[in-house]
N, C-alpha and C positions, 0 to 999 in steps of 0.2 A: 620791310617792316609789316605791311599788309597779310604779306604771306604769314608771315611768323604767327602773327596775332589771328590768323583764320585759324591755325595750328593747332596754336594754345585754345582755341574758342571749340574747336572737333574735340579735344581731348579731355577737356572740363566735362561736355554735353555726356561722352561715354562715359564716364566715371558714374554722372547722375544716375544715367541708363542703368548701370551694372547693378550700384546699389540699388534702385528701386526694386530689381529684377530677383535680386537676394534677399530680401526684405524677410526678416523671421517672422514677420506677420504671417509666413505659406506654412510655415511647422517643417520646410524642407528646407536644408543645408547641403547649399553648394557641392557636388559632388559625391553624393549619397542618395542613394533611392529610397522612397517613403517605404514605412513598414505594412505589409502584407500580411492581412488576419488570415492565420491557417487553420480555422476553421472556427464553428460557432463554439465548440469547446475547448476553446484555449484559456479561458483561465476560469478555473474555477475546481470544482470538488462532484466527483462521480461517488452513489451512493448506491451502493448492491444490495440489491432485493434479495435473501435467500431463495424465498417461496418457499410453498408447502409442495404436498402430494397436486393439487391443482397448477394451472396454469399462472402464478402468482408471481413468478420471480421477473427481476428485469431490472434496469439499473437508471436512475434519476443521476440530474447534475443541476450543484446548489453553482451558479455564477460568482465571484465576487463582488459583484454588485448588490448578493441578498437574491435575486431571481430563481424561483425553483421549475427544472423543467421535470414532465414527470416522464417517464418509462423512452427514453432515448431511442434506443435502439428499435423499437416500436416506430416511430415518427420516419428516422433514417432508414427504412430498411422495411416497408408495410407489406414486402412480397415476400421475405424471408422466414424460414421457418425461425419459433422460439428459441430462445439462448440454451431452453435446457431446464431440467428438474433441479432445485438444489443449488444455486450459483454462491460458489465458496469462495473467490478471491478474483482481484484483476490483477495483472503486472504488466510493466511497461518496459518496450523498448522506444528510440526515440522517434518515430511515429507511428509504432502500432499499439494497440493495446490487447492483451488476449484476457480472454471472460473464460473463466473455467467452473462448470458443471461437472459437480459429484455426481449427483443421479444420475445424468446418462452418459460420463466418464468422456468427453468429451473438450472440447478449448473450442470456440468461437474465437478470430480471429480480426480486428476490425480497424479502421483510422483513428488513431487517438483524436484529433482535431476533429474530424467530422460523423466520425463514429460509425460512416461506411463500412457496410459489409466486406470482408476480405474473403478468407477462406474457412471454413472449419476442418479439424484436428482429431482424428477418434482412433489413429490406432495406436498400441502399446500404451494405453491408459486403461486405470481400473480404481474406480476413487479415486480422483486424484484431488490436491487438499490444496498445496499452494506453489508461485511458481517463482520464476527471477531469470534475467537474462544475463549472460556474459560470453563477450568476443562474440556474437552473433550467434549462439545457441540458447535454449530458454533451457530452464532443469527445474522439474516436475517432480513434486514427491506424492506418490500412489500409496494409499493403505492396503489396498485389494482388500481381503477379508480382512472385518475389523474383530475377529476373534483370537488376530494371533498376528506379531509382528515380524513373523519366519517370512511372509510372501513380501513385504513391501519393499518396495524399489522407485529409482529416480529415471524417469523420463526423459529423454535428451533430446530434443529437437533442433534439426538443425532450421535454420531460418529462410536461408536462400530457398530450401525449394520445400520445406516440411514435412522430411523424410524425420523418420524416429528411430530411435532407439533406446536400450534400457539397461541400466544395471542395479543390480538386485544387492539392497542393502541387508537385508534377512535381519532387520530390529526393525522397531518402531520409528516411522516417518512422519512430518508434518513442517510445520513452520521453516521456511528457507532462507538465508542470506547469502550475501556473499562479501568476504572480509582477505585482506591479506591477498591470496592469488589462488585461494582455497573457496568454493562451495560448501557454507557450511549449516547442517541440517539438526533440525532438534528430534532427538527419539525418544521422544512422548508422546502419548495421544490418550489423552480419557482418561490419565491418572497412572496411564502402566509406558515402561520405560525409563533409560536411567540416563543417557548419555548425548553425546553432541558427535555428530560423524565429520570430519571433514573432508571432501571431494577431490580430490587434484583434477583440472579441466584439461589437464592434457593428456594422461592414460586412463583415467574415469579407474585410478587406485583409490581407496580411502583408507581412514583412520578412525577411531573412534576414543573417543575419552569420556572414560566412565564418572559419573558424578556421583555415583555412591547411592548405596540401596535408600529407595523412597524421595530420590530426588529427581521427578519428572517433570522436565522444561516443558512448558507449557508458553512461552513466546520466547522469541530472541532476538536480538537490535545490533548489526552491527555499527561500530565506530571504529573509520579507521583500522587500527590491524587490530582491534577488538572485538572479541563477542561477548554480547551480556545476555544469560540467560535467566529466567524468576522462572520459579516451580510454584508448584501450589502450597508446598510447607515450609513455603515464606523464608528462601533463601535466594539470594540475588547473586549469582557468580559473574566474575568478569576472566574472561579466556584467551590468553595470547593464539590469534587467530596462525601466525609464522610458525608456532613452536606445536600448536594443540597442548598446549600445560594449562592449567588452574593458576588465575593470576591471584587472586583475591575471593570471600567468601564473607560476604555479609548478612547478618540474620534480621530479618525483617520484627517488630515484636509481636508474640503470639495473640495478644490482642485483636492484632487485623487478621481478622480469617478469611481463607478463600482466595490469596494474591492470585491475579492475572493479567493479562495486555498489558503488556509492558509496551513501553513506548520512551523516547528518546529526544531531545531536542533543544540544541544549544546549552549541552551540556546538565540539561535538567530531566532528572529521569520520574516518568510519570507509570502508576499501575493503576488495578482498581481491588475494591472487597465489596463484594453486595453493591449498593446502588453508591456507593463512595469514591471516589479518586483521591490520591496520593500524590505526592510529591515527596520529592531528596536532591540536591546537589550530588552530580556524579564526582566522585570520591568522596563523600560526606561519611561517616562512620558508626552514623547514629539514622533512625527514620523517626519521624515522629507520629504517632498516633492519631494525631488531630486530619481532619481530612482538607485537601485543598475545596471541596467541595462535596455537595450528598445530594441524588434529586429522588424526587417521588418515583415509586412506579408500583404497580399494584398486577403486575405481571410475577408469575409464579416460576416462569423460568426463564422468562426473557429480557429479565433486569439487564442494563449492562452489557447485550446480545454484540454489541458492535463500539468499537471505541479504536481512536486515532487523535494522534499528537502533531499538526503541520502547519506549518508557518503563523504561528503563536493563535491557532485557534484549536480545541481540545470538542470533537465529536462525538456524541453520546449517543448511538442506537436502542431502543427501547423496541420488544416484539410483541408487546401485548398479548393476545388470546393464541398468537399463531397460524387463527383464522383468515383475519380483517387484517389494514394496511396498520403497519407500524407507524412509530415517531421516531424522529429522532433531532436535535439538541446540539447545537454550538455555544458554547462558551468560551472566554478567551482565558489564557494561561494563565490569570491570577484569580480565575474561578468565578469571573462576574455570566451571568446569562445573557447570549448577543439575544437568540431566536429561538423558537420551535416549531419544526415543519411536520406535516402529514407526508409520509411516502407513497407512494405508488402501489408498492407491492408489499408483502409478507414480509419479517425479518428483516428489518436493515442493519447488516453485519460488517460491514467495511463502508470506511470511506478513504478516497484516494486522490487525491491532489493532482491536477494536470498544468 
């Protein structure tokens, strides 16, 4: 009986031991390793500096917490040469990030998380506008001369080792997605161009589907096996990305002049006209005139320079003189004003979500 009861008396004491030892008082569960921050930029929103002809461009990150850092790559990387004249777009794969410079036709290469320098990227580029990764290759769309849409072509990089290559679209190239199992590219740029190309990524064939004279996409969003593209003469197409057909054709009212940046999210589709943004329910069949919001700006062409749609908060770049740093502007999806930051640099024309 002695025995038994020392027994029971060892087996009570573990029990207390184990629990203590598990206690959710540590934030660790029993057989799970604590979570590892993969770097100081993980959550939060990176904001491109275009810059000018000067040494201006370089790319900020707004934290979630509200924390603004200013010119990143600057900080991580103070041996490195600049990112480059002209920074036109970031794209991600899932940990790098590539920074792509128009002016000196170029991709900087670097850690999404800690924004370490990797490699840069300069051959078979010439303008290049914006980019997007699939199955481990990125695909880059080049204007080359912006007097004629005969030279422009898409970029293919492959990733493993950043060998390139190119195929030459001979129309007008710019905005990138990828929808369906298709790369698919808007051919407009500046007003001129009518069509939407789609890429097949495994013999680099395309297709093109014309939109009809004076309908120049000017952004494009894909959803699922869709692509939605808005022109500037306030027509919103939606495009079965599988077939390349014309699904549907909604006419914006002529009212709102100047549609652009489109943007997409949770089924709510967002533009802008002048210093204004928009809103419609996607498949709604009607737009309405009234705006989801209008902010000030006394910039003569850099109203509206930068705008993005991501996780219910709506970014507003503003480029002022073009000179001096910009502004730019978070507000949440029903249009109230969170903040306004000063940037760093020239142009703030993208913002991108990490």
């Amino acid at each position: 009986m002695k025995l038994l009861n020392r027994f029971l008396g060892l087996a009570i004491l573990l029990a207390l031991f184990t629990t203590s030892c598990s206690s959710d008082d540590d934030g660790i569960n029993v057989g799970q390793s604590p979570s590892v921050p993969l770097g100081a930029y993980e959550n939060g929103t990176f904001i491109l500096n275009e810059g000018s002809s000067a040494a201006t461009a370089g790319v900020d990150f707004l934290s979630d917490a509200g924390v603004l850092t200013s010119d990143v790559f600057r900080i991580e990387n103070p041996d490195e040469d600049e990112l480059g004249l002209f920074l036109q777009n970031i794209f991600f794969d899932d940990t790098r990030a590539f920074i792509i410079s128009g002016g000196t036709s170029s991709i900087t290469v670097v850690n999404r998380y800690t924004f370490k320098f990797i490699t840069s990227i300069e051959t078979n580029l010439d303008n290049p506008r914006y980019g997007i990764v699939v199955n481990g290759k990125a695909y880059v769309t080049n204007q080359a001369g912006f007097s004629t849409g005969a030279d422009d072509f898409v970029t293919v990089i492959n990733l493993s080792n950043y060998s390139t290559s190119t195929v030459l679209i001979g129309d007008y190239v710019d905005r990138i997605t990828f929808a369906g199992d298709k790369v698919v590219i808007a051919n407009g740029a500046f007003g001129s161009g009518n069509g939407v190309t789609f890429l097949n990524t495994t013999n680099n064939s395309f297709q093109t589907l014309d939109l009809g004279a004076g309908n120049s996409p000017n952004s494009l969003i894909a959803v699922n096996d869709n692509v939605y593209a808005l022109t500037g003469n306030n027509k919103f197409f939606q495009i079965d990305a599988n077939t390349a057909t014309l699904s549907s054709t909604l006419d914006i009212p002529a009212a709102i002049s100047g549609v652009k940046n489109l943007q997409i999210e949770n089924d709510e589709v967002y533009f802008t006209a002048d210093t204004s943004v928009y809103s419609f329910g996607l498949g709604d069949t009607t737009v309405s005139t009234t705006p989801l919001f209008t902010y000030n700006s006394t910039s003569q062409f850099g109203a509206m320079y930068g705008f993005s749609v991501s996780d219910n908060s709506i970014f507003v770049g503003d480029a002022g003189d073009f000179a001096s740093a910009g502004t730019f502007f978070e507000y949440t999806t029903a249009g109230t004003l969170v903040d306004s930051y000063t940037s760093s640099g020239v142009g703030p024309n993208g913002f991108y979500k990490n």
